[in-house]
TITOR-96290 format. One record per residue (C-alpha): residue number from 1; residue in three letters; x, y, z. Coordinates in nm, 2 decimals. Each point is the difference from the previous one (the first is absolute). Layout:
REM residues N
    k    r      xx      yy      zz
  NUM  ALA       X       Y       Z
...
***
This chain:
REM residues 359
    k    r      xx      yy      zz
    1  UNK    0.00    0.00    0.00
    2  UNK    0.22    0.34   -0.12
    3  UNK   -0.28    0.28   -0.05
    4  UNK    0.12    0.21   -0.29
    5  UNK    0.09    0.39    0.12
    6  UNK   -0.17    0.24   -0.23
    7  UNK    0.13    0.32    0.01
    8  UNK   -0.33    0.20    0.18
    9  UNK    0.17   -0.21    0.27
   10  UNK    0.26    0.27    0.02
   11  UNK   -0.25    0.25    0.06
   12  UNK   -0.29    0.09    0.26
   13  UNK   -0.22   -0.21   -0.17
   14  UNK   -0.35    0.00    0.14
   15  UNK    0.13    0.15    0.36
   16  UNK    0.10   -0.08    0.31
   17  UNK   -0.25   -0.27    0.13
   18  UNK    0.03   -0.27   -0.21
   19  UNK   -0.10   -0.06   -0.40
   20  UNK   -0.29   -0.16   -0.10
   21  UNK    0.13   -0.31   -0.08
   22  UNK    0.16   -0.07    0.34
   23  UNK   -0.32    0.12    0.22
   24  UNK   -0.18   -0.26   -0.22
   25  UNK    0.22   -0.28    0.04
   26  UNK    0.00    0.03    0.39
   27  UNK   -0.36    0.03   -0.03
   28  UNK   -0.01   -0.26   -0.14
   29  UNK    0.25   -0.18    0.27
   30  UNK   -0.20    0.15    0.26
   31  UNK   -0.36   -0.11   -0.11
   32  UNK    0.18   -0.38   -0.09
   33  UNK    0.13   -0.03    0.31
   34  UNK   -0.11    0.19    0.28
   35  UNK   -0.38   -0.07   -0.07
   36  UNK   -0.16    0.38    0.06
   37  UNK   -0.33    0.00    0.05
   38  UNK   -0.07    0.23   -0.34
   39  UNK    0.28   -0.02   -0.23
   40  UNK    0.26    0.28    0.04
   41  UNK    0.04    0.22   -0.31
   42  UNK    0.34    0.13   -0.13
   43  UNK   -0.15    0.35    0.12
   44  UNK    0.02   -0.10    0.36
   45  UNK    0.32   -0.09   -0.01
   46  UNK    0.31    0.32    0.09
   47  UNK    0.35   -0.12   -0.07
   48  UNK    0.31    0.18    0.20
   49  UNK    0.37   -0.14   -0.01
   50  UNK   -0.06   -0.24    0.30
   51  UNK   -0.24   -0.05    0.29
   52  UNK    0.23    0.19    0.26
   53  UNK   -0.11    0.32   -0.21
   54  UNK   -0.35   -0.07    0.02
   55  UNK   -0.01   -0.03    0.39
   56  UNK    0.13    0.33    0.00
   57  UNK   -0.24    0.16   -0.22
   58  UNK   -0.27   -0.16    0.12
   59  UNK    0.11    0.16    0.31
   60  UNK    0.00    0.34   -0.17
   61  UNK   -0.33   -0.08   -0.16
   62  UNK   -0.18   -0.13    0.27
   63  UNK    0.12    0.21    0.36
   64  UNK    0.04    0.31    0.07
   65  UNK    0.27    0.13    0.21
   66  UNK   -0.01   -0.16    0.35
   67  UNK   -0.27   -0.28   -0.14
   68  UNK    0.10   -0.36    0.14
   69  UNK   -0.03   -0.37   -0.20
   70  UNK   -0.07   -0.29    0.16
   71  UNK    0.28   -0.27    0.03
   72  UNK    0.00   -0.35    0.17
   73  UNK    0.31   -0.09    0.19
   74  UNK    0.20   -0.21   -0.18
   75  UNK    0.00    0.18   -0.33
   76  UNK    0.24    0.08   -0.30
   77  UNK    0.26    0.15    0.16
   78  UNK    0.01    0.25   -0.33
   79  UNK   -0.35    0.13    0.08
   80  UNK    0.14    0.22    0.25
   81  UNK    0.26    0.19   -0.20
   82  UNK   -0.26    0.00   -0.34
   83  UNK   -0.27    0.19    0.22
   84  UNK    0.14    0.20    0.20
   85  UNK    0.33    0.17   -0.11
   86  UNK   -0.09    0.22   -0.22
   87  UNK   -0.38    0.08    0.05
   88  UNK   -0.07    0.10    0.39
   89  UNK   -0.24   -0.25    0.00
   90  UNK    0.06   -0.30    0.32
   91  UNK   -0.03   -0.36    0.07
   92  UNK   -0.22   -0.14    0.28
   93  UNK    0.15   -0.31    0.05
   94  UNK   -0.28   -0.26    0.18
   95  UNK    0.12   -0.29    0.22
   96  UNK   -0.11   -0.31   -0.20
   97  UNK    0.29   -0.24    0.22
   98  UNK   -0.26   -0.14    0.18
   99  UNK   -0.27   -0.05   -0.18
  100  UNK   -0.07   -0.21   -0.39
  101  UNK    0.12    0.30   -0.17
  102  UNK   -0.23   -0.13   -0.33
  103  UNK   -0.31   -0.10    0.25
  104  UNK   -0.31    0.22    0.14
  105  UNK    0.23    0.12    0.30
  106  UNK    0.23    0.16   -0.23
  107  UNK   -0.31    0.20   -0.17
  108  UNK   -0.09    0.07    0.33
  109  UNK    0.34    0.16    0.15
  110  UNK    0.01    0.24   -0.36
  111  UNK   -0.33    0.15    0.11
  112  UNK    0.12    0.02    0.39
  113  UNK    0.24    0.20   -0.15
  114  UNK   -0.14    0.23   -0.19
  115  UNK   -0.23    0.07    0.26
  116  UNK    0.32    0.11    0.24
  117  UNK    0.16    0.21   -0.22
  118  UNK   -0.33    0.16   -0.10
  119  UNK   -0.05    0.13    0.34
  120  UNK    0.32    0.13   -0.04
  121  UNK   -0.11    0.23   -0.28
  122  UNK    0.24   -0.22   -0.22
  123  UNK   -0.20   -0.13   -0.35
  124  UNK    0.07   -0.30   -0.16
  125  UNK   -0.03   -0.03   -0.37
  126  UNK    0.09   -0.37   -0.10
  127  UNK    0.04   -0.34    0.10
  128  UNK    0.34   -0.18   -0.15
  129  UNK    0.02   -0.33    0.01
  130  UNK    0.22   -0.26   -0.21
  131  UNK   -0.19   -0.31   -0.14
  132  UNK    0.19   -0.25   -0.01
  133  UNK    0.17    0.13    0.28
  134  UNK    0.36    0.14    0.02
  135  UNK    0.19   -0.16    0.23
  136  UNK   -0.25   -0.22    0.13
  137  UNK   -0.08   -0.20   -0.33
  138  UNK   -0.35   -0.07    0.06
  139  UNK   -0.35    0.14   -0.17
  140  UNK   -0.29    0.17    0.11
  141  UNK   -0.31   -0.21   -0.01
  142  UNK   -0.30    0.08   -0.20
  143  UNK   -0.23    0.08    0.34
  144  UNK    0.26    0.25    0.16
  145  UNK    0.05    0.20   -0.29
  146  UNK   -0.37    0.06    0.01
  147  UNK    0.02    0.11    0.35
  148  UNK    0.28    0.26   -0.14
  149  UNK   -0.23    0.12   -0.25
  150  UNK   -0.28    0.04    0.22
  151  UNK    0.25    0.18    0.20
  152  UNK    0.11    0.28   -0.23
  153  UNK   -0.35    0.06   -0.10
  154  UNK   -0.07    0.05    0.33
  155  UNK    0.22    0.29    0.06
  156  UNK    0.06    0.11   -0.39
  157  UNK    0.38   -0.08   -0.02
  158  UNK    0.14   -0.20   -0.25
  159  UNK    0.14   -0.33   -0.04
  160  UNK    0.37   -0.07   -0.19
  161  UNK    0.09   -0.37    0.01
  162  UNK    0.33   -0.03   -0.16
  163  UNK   -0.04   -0.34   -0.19
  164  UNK    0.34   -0.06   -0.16
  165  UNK    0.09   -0.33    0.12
  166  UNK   -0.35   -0.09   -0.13
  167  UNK    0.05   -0.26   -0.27
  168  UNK    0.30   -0.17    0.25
  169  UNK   -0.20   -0.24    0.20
  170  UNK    0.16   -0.32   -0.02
  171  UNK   -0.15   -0.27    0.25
  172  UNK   -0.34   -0.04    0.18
  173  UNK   -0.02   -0.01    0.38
  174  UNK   -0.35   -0.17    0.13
  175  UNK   -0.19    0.26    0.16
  176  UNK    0.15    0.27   -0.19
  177  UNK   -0.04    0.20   -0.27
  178  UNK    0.12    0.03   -0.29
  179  UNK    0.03    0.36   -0.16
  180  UNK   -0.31    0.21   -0.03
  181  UNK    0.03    0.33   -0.21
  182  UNK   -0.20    0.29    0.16
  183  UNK   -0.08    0.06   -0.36
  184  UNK   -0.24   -0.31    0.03
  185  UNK   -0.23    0.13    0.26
  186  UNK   -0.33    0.17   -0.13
  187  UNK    0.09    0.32    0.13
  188  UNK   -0.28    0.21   -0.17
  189  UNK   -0.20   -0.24    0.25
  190  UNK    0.20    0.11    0.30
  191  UNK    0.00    0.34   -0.13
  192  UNK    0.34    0.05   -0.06
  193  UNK    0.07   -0.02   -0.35
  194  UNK    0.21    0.37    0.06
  195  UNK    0.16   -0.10    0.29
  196  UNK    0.22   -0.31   -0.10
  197  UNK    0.29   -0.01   -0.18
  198  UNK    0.22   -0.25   -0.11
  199  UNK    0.42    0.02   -0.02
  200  UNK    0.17   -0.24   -0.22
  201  UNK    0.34   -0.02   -0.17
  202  UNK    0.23   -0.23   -0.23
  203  UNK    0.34   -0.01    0.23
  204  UNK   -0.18   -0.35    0.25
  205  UNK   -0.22   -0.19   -0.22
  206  UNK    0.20    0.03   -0.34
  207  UNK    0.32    0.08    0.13
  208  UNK    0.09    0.31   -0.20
  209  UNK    0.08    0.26    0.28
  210  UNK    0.22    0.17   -0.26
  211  UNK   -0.24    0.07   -0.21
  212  UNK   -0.16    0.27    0.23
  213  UNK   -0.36   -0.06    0.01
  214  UNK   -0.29    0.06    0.22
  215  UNK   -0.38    0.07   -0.05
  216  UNK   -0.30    0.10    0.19
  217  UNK   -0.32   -0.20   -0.11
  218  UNK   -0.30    0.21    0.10
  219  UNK   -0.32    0.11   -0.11
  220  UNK    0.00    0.35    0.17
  221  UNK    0.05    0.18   -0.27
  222  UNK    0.08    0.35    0.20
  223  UNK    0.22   -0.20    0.18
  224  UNK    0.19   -0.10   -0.35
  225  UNK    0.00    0.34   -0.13
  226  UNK    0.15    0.13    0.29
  227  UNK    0.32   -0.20   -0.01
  228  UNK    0.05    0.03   -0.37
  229  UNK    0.15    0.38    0.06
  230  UNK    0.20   -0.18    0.27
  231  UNK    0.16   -0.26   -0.27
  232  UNK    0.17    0.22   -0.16
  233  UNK    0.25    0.00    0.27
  234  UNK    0.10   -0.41   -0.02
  235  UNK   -0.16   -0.11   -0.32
  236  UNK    0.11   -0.35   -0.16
  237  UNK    0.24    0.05   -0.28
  238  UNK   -0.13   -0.09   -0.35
  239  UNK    0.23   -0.26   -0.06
  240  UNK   -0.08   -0.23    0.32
  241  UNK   -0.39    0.11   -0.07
  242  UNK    0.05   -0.17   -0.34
  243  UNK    0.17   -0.33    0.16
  244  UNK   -0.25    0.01    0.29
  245  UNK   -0.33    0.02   -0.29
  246  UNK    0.17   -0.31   -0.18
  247  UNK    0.06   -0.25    0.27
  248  UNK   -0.34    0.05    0.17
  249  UNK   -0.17   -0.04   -0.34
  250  UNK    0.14   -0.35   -0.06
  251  UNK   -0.23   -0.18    0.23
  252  UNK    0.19   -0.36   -0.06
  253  UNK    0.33    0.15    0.12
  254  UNK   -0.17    0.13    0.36
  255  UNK   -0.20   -0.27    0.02
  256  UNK    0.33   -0.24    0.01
  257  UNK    0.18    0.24    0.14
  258  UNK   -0.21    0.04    0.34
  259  UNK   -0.06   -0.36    0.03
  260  UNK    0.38   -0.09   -0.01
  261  UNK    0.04    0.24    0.22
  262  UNK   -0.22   -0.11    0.28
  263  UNK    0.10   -0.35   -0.08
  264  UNK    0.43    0.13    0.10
  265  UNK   -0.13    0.22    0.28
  266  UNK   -0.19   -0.32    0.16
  267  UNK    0.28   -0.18   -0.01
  268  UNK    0.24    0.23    0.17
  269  UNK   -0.28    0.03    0.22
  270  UNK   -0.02   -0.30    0.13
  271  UNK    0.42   -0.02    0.03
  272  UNK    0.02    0.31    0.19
  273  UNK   -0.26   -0.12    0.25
  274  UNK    0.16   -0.30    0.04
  275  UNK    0.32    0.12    0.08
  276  UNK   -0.17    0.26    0.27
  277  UNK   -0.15   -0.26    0.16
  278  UNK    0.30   -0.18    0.03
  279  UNK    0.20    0.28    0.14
  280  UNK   -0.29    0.04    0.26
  281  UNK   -0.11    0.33   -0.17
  282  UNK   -0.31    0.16    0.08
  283  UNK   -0.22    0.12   -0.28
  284  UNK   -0.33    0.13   -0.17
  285  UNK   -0.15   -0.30   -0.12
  286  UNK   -0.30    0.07   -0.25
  287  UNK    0.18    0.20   -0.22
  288  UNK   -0.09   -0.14   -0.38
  289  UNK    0.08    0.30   -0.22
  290  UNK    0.31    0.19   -0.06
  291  UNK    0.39   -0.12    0.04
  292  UNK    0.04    0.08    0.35
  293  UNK   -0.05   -0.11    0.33
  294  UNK   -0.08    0.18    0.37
  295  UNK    0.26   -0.12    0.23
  296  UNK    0.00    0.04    0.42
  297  UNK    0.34    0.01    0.10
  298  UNK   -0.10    0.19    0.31
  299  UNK    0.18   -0.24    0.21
  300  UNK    0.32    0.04   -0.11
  301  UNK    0.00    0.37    0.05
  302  UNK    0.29    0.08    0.26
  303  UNK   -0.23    0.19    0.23
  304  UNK    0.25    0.03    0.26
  305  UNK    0.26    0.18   -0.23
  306  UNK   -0.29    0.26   -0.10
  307  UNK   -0.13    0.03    0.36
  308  UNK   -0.32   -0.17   -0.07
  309  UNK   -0.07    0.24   -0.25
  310  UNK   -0.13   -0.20   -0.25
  311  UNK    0.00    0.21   -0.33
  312  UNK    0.37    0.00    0.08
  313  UNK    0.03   -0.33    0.07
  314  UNK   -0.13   -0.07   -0.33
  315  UNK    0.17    0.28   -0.19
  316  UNK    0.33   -0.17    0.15
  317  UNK   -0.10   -0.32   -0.13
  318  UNK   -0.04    0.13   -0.33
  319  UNK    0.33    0.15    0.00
  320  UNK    0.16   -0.34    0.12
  321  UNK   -0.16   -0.14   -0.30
  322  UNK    0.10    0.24   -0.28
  323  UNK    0.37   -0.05    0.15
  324  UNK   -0.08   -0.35   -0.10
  325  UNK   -0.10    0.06   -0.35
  326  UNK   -0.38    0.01    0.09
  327  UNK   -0.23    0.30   -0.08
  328  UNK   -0.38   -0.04    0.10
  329  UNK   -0.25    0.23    0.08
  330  UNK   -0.09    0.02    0.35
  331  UNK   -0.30    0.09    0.20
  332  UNK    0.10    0.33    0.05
  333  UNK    0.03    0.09   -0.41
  334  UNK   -0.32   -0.18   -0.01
  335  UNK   -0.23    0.19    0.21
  336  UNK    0.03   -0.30    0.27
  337  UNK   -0.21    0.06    0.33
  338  UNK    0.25   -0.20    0.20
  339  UNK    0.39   -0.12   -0.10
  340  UNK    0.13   -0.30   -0.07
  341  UNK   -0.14   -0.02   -0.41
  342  UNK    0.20   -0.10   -0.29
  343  UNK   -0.06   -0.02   -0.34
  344  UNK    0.14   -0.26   -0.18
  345  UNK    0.00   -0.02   -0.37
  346  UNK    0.00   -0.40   -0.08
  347  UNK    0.01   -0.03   -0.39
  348  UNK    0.37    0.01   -0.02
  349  UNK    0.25   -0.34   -0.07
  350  UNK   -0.08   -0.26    0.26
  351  UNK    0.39    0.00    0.09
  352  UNK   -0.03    0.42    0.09
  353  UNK   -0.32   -0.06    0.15
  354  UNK    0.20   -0.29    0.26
  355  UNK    0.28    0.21    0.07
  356  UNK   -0.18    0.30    0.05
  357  UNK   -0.23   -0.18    0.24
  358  UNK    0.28   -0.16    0.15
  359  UNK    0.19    0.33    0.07
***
């Protein structure tokens, strides 16, 4: 597959948000694979050079200054700096540790929440979440992203759910779910066809991070228009636009693509497990999407060298381990509610993956 350049692909072209031919063919990926309740149209779809740009400008679209989103602890550590650095808006972080962050009791603590911080003359303006999740590995079932729903309609804010590790589920767990797009709900039932919005990329699923691409799928059209001005600022060059429109056309070659995929990430899946439970390593254990795992390595944090401060403890560890060779998010850069995470990455070469566990 080499996709001819043509020389309007040295030039604007049709703009900064993505030519027709590429918002078709991911409307077409999108309405193939991620089963929307109405099929989405290539004019709900807003293309930016990666989906660390869109957090920010839906940030800028959405808040005002001061305005607060929503975030359950864990979370993409990223979130943080995409949100907040440049556009005075904050996070309100909401302890999830103790609860089934993708049950009722999670829905439950967002609106808790709110209700604090709206007392405190503080508005919140969205909900993020990440389905599947990052760095838990696991997706929201169908019932609690209705109780979500129900939730931002309740108060008028919105709902983002960053989806990009959508098309990555690679094993079933009984008694969990598999992925469920919020794009599948029937949200002009629940009356919030303007209020959700969906966050999707090509760097997880088709591994082409290089290639710069992000895209917002919604059907609030003020909301679209509004970031198109914005696009200007980090739009997708031409050339990687007319790579991008090629590959997602052929429908064979992501079909086999994907399902090799999952087939590799299963299997070094079920080697990295292996060897944590050999080693005795603690770990989250219905994660089925993605290529990482959720470690607790809480108890080999030397406490007593950080005195009993535990973020230190932890950040010490992590030192320790990058001394060794090893670099893994921790809790702290991932918006933990307690020490002691670690994010492993597992689809490397089994003999890495050993050693690195070993060390």
């Amino acid at each position: 597959m080499k996709p001819p350049f043509l020389p309007k692909n040295c030039t604007y072209n049709e703009g900064p948000t993505g030519t027709v031919a590429l918002r078709t063919a991911m409307a077409n990926v999108v309405n193939e694979y991620f089963s929307p309740h109405e099929d989405i149209s290539l004019d709900e779809i807003t293309f930016t050079s990666g989906v660390t740009v869109l957090n920010e400008s839906l940030a800028l679209a959405l808040c005002d200054p001061g305005d607060s989103v929503l975030l359950g602890q864990p979370a993409y550590g990223s979130f943080g700096n995409d949100l907040v650095q440049r556009t005075t808006v904050n996070l309100t972080l909401v302890n999830l540790e103790n609860v089934d962050p993708f049950g009722m009791e999670a829905a439950n603590l967002y609106e808790e929440a709110l209700v604090e911080i709206k007392e405190q003359g503080i508005r919140v303006k969205f909900l993020m979440i990440c389905n599947p999740h990052n760095p838990l590995g696991a997706c929201y079932p169908k019932e609690t992203l209705v109780a979500l729903v129900k939730f931002i309609v309740k108060y008028n804010i919105h709902l983002v759910s960053d989806e990009i590790y959508a098309l990555l589920v690679f094993r079933e767990i009984p008694g969990r779910p598999n992925f469920t797009s919020v794009l599948s709900l029937d949200s002009e039932a629940l009356g919030a066809t303007h209020l959700v919005h969906v966050m999707y990329g090509m760097s997880k699923d088709l591994g082409c991070a290089g290639l710069r691409f992000g895209c917002l799928i919604s059907r609030n059209a003020q909301l679209n228009h509004s970031l198109w001005p914005m696009c200007r600022f980090a739009s997708p060059s031409d050339f990687s636009d007319h790579i991008a429109a090629h590959m997602l056309a052929d429908t064979r070659f992501v079909a086999e693509f994907l399902a090799k995929s999952r087939v590799e990430i299963a299997e070094a899946y079920q080697r990295a497990s292996r060897h944590l439970d050999k080693a005795g390593i603690p770990y989250y254990r219905h994660g089925n999407a993605g290529f990482f795992i959720w470690m607790d390595l809480s108890h080999w944090m030397p406490l007593e060298e950080a005195d009993g401060d535990g973020w230190q403890a932890e950040n010490i560890l992590s030192q320790r381990f990058k001394e060794s060779g090893l670099v893994m998010g921790t809790a702290k850069s991932y918006h933990g509610a307690k020490p002691g995470g670690f994010r492993l990455i597992f689809t490397l070469e089994e003999y890495v993956l050993e050693e690195g566990i070993r060390r």
